[in-house]
VMD Tcl script that draws the C-alpha trace (Angstrom):
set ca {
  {60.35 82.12 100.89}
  {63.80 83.24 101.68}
  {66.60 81.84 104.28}
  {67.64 83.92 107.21}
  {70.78 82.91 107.15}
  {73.51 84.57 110.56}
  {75.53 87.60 108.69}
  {79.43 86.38 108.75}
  {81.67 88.69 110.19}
  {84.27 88.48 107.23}
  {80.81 90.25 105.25}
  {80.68 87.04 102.76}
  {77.60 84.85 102.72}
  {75.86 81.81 101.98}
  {75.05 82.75 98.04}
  {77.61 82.25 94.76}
  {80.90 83.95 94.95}
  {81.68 85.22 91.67}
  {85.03 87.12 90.07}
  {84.51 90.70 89.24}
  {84.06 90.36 85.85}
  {86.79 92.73 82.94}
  {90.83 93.45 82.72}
  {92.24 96.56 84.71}
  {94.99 98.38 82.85}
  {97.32 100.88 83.71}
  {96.74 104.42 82.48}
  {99.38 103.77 79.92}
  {98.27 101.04 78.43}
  {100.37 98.71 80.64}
  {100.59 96.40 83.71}
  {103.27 94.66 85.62}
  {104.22 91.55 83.23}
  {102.91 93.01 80.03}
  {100.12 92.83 78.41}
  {96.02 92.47 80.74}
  {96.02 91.76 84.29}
  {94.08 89.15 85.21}
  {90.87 90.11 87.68}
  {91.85 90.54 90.94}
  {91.66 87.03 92.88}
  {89.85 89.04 96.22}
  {87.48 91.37 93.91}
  {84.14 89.02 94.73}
  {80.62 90.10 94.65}
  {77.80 88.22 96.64}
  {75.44 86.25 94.01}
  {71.82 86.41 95.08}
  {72.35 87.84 98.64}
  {70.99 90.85 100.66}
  {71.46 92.58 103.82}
  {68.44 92.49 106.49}
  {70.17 95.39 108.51}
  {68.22 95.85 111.13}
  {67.72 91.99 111.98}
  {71.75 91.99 111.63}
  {70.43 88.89 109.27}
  {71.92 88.25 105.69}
  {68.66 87.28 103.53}
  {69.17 85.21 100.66}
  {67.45 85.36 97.49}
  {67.70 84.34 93.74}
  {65.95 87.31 92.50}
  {67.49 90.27 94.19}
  {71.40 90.06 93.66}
  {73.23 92.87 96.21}
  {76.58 93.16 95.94}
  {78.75 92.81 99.40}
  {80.51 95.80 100.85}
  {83.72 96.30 98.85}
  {86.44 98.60 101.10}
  {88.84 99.73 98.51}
  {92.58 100.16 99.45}
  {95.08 102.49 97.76}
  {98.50 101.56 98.29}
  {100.73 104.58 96.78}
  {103.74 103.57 95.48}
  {104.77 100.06 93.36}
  {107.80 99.54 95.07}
  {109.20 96.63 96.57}
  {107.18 98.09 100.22}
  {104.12 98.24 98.29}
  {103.67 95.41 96.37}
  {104.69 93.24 99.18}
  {102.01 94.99 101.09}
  {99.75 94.43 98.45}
  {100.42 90.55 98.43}
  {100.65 89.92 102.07}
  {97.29 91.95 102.49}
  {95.88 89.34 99.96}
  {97.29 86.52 101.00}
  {96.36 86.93 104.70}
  {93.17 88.14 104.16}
  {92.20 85.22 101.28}
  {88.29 85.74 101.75}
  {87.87 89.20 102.90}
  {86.48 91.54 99.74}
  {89.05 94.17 99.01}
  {89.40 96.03 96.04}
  {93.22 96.68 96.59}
  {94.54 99.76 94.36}
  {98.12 100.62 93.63}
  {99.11 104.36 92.51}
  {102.44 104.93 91.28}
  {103.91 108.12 89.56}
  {106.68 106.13 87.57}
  {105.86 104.73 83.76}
  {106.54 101.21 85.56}
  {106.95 99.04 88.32}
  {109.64 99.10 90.83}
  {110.59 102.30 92.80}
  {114.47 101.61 93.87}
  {113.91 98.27 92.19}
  {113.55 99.63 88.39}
  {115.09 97.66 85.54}
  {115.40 99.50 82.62}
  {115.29 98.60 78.63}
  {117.33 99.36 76.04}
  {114.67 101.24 73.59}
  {116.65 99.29 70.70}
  {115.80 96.10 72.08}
  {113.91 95.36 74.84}
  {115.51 92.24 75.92}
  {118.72 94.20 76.78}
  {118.04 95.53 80.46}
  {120.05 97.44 82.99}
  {119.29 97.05 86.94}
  {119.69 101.13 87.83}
  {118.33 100.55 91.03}
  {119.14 97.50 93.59}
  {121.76 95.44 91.83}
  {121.03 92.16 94.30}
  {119.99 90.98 97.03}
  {121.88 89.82 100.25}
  {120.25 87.17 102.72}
  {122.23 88.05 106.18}
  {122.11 85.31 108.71}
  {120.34 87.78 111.46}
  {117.40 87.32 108.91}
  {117.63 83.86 107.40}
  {115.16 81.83 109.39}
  {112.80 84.75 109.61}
  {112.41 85.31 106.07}
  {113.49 82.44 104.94}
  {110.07 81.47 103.64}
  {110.09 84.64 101.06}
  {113.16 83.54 99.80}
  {112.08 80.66 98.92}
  {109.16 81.53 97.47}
  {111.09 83.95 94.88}
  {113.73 80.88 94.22}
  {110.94 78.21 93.87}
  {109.07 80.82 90.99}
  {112.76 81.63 89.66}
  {112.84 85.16 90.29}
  {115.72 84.85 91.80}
  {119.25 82.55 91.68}
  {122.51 83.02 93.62}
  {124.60 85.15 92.26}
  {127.73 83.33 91.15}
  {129.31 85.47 88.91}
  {132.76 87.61 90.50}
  {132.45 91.06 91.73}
  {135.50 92.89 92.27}
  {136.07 94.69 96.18}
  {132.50 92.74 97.32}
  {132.64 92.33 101.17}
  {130.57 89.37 102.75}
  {129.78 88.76 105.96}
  {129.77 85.37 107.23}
  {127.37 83.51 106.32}
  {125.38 85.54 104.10}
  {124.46 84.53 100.81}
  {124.03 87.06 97.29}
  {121.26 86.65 95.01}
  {120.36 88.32 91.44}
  {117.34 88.22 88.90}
  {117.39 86.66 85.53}
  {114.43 89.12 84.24}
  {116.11 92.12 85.93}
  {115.68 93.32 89.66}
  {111.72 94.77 89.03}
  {110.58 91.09 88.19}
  {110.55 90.81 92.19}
  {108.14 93.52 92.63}
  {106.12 92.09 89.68}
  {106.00 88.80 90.86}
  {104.29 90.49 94.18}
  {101.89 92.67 92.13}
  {100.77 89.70 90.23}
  {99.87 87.79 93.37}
  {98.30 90.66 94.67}
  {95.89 90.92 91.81}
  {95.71 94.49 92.59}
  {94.85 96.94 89.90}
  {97.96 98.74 89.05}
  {98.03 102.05 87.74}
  {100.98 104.49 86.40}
  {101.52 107.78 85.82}
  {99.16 108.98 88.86}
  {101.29 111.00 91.01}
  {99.30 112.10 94.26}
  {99.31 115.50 95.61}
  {96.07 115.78 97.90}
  {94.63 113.85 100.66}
  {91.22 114.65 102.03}
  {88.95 113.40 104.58}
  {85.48 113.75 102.92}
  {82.73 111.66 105.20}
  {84.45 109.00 106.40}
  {86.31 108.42 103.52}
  {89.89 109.73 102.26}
  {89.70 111.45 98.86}
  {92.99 111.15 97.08}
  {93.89 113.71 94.53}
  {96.37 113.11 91.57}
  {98.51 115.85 89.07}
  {95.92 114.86 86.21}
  {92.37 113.01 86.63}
  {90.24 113.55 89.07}
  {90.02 112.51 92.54}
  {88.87 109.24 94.13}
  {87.69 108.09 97.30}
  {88.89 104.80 99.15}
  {88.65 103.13 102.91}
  {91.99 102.93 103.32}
  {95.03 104.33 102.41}
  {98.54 102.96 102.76}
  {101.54 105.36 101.56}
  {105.23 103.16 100.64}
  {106.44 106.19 99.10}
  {110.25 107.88 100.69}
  {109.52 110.24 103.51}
  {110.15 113.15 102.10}
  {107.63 113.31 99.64}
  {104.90 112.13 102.47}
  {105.55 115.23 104.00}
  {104.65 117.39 100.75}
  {101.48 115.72 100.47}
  {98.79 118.68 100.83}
  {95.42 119.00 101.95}
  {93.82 117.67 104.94}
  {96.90 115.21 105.80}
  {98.59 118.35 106.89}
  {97.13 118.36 110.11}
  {96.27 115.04 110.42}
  {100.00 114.36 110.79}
  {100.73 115.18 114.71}
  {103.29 117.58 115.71}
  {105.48 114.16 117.05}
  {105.12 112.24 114.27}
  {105.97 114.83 111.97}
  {109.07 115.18 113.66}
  {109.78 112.03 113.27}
  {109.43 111.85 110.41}
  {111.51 114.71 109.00}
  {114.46 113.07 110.85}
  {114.81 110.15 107.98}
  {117.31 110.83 105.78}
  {118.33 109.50 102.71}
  {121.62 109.07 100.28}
  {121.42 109.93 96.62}
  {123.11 109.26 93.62}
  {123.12 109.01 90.07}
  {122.95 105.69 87.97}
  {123.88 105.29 84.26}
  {122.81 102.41 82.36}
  {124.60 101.83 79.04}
  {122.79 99.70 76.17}
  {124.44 97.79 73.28}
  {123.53 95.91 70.38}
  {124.08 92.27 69.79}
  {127.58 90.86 69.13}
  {129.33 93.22 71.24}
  {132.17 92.05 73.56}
  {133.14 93.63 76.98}
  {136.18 91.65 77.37}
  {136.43 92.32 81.31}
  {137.73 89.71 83.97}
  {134.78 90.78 86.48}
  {130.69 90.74 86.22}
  {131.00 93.74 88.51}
  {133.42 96.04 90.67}
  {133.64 97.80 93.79}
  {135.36 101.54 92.83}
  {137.10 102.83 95.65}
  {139.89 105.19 94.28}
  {137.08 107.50 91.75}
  {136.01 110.85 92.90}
  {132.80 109.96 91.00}
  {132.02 106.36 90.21}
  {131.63 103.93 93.19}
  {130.23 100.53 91.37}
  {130.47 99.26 87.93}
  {127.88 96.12 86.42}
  {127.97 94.32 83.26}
  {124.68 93.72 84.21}
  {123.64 90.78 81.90}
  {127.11 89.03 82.86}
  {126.33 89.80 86.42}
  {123.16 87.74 86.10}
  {125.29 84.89 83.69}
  {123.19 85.51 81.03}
  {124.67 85.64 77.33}
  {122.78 85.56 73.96}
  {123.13 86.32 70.53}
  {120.05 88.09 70.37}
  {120.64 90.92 72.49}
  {123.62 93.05 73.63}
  {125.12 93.86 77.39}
  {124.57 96.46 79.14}
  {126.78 98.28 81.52}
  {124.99 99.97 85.10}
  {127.81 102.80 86.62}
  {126.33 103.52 90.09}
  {128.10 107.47 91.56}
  {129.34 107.61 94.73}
  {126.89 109.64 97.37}
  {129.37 112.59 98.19}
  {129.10 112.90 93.79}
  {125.52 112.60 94.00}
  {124.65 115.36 96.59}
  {127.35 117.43 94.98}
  {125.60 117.82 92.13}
  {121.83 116.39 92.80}
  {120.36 120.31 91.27}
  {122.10 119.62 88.14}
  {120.32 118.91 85.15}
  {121.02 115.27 84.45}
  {122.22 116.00 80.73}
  {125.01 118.14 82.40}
  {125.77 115.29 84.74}
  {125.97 112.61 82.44}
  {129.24 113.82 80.49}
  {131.10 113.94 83.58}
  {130.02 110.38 84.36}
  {131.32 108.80 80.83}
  {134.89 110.39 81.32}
  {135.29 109.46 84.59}
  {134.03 105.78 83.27}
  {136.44 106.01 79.95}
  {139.24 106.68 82.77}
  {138.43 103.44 84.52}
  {137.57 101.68 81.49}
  {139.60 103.10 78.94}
  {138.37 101.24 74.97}
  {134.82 100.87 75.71}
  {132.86 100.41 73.39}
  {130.08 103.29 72.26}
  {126.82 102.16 73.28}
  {123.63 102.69 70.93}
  {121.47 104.09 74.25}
  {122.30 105.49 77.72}
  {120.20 106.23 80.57}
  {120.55 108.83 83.18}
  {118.87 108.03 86.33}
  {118.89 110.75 89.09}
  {117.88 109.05 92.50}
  {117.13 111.65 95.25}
  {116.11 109.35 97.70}
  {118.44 106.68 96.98}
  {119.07 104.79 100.70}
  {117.94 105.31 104.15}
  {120.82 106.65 105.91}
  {118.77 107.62 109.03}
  {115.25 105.78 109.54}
  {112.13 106.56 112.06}
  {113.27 106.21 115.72}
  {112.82 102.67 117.07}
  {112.74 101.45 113.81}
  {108.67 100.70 114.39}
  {107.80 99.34 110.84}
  {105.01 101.23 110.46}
  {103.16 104.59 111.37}
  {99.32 104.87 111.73}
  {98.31 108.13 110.92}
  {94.78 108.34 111.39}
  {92.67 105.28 112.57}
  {89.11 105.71 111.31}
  {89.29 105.41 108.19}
  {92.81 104.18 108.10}
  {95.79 105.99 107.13}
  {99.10 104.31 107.50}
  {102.79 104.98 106.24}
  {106.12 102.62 105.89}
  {108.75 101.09 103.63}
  {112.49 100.85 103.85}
  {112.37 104.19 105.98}
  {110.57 102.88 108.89}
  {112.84 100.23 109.32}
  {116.14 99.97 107.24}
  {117.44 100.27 103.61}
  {117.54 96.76 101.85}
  {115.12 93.99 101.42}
  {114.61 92.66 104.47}
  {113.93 95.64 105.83}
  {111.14 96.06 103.15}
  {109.68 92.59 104.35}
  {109.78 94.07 107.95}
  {107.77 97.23 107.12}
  {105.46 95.32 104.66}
  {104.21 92.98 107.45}
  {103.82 95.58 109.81}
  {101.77 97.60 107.58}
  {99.32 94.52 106.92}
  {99.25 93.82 110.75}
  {97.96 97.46 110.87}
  {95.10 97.00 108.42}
  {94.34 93.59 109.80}
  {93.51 94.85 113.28}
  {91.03 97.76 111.85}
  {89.58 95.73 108.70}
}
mol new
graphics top color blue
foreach p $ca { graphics top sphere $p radius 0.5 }
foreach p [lrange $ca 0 end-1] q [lrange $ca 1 end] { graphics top cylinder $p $q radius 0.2 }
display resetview
């Protein structure tokens, strides 16, 4: 005879929790760290359990296995914003069953936070996003506990090497990343568990019974509980479909009043045994019309081997980038090396370079009140953030991350 057992309200009962079984992949072929991801550590599916609905009972029974209601969350964008989200959603909601989901139109982790590899050798990389990452004092006992983390894991390490024209304030303190700035946002996907994909770049949002159907340039469409977009504002705003006028009149002008910087990045790959005989790991360019910041990125993280070249990361000034963010980046590119040969006259040729055009590179001008978060739409649950709901570095990441969660938290 079977138990009648009081339904829990966190939709788990008395029977065998078991690990969705299998390995989720990206649609290239790849996740975060390389290689499978392991199952995700929420993904659990009741063992010999079944609902008794109208008794609001959970009936338990050895022969009739149910699985438990599953919400699935899509998180767009594998950014810093939303792999944080992803993690904090997992870690503060431990026994709750989530499938969580990210999308992310990129070959790779990261966003702002990309670290790219030399295609001669893989184990020279160039930051051409974030170069570090500054603890301010305003923020050191509130996060203090996520730096820590990263340091404890050794993700990241103080930065110790000398940059040229750096300004401090007092009592702030500069760290880098011995695998390259991305390894933060994989460290947060693998804690997540989440099932990562690439190459899916959204373009529709529907509501289709109760449910949001998400549409992507190739595939077809899927349908989730939730949906959580990290992605810059801009390109929320030329989403299509039903989101159009789910988006209020106020909110929407809020949020076309973000604004962002942009700029180009170059990141400049050699092989083994070459010398950049330079007094400086990196250098603040004030007197360029085109080049504001200059990295020998592996010295900038004090990391020298035989086995792999340096690599050199030239960030543009913004006034360069806007001037010429409609050109083709092949056109751009020249302009960049002889305004780099100028500064940096005997350089050596590199084997590789990589032109990276960002459009949205910093928030110059975030949502009003800084909020964290927007909701969107409450049943089902549509919610938007990152660095443009509060402010343009990592802490303001953490800020928007943990408001997000707080969000799904109070309608989970």
């Amino acid at each position: 005879m079977a138990r009648l057992l009081p339904l829990q309200a966190s939709g788990a009962g008395a029977g065998s929790v078991g690990q969705r079984a299998g390995w989720a992949r990206s649609s290239s072929g790849r996740s975060p760290g390389g290689g499978r991801r392991r199952p995700s550590a929420g993904s659990r599916t009741l063992s010999g359990d079944s609902l008794c609905g109208r008794a609001g009972l959970l009936v338990t029974s050895p022969c009739r296995p149910i699985a438990a209601a599953m919400a699935r969350v899509l998180i767009v964008g594998a950014g810093l914003s939303g792999s944080l989200c992803a993690a904090l959603l997992r870690r503060e909601l431990p026994q709750r069953p989530l499938r969580i989901v990210l999308w992310d139109k990129a070959r790779g982790a990261g966003g702002r936070m990309a670290t790219s590899r030399s295609p001669h050798n893989p184990r020279c990389t160039a930051d051409l996003g974030a170069q570090y990452i500054t603890l301010r004092p305003a923020y050191a006992q509130k996060h203090q506990s996520f730096y820590e983390d990263l340091l404890a894991h050794g993700v990241l390490k103080p930065l110790t090497a000398p940059v040229e024209g750096m300004v401090m304030e007092e009592d702030s303190h500069n760290f880098v990343t011995p695998q390259g700035i991305s390894s933060i946002v994989k460290h947060y996907l693998t804690e997540s568990g989440a099932d990562v994909f690439y190459e899916h770049h959204v373009t529709q949002i529907y509501l289709r019974g109760g449910k949001w159907e998400v549409c992507k340039k190739t595939g077809s469409p899927e349908q989730f509980d939730i949906v959580v977009l990290t992605i810059p504002v801009p390109q929320i705003l030329q989403l299509q479909g039903d989101i159009v006028n789910i988006i209020k009149e106020s909110q929407k002008q809020q949020l076309e009043s973000v604004s962002y910087s942009s700029r180009y990045a170059l990141g400049l790959f050699y092989e083994a045994g070459t010398w950049i005989d330079v007094p400086w790991a990196a250098q603040y360019i004030t007197n360029n019309p085109c080049i504001r910041f200059i990295s020998i990125d592996n010295k900038k993280r004090n990391i020298e081997s035989s086995e792999f070249g340096p690599s050199v990361v030239v960030h543009t000034s913004v006034p360069f980038g806007i001037a010429h963010l409609e050109w083709d980046k092949e056109k751009v590119q020249p302009i960049i090396l002889d305004q780099l040969e100028n500064i940096m006259p005997g350089l050596p040729k590199p084997t590789s370079i990589k032109c990276q055009k960002w459009r949205y590179s910093q928030v110059t001008k975030a949502i009003p009140s800084c909020p964290g978060q927007m909701t969107l739409h409450i049943k089902p649950l549509l919610v938007c953030g990152g660095d443009g709901f509060t402010h343009s570095n990592f802490d303001g990441c953490i800020d928007s991350a943990i408001c997000i969660v707080e969000a799904l938290k109070t309608n989970l």
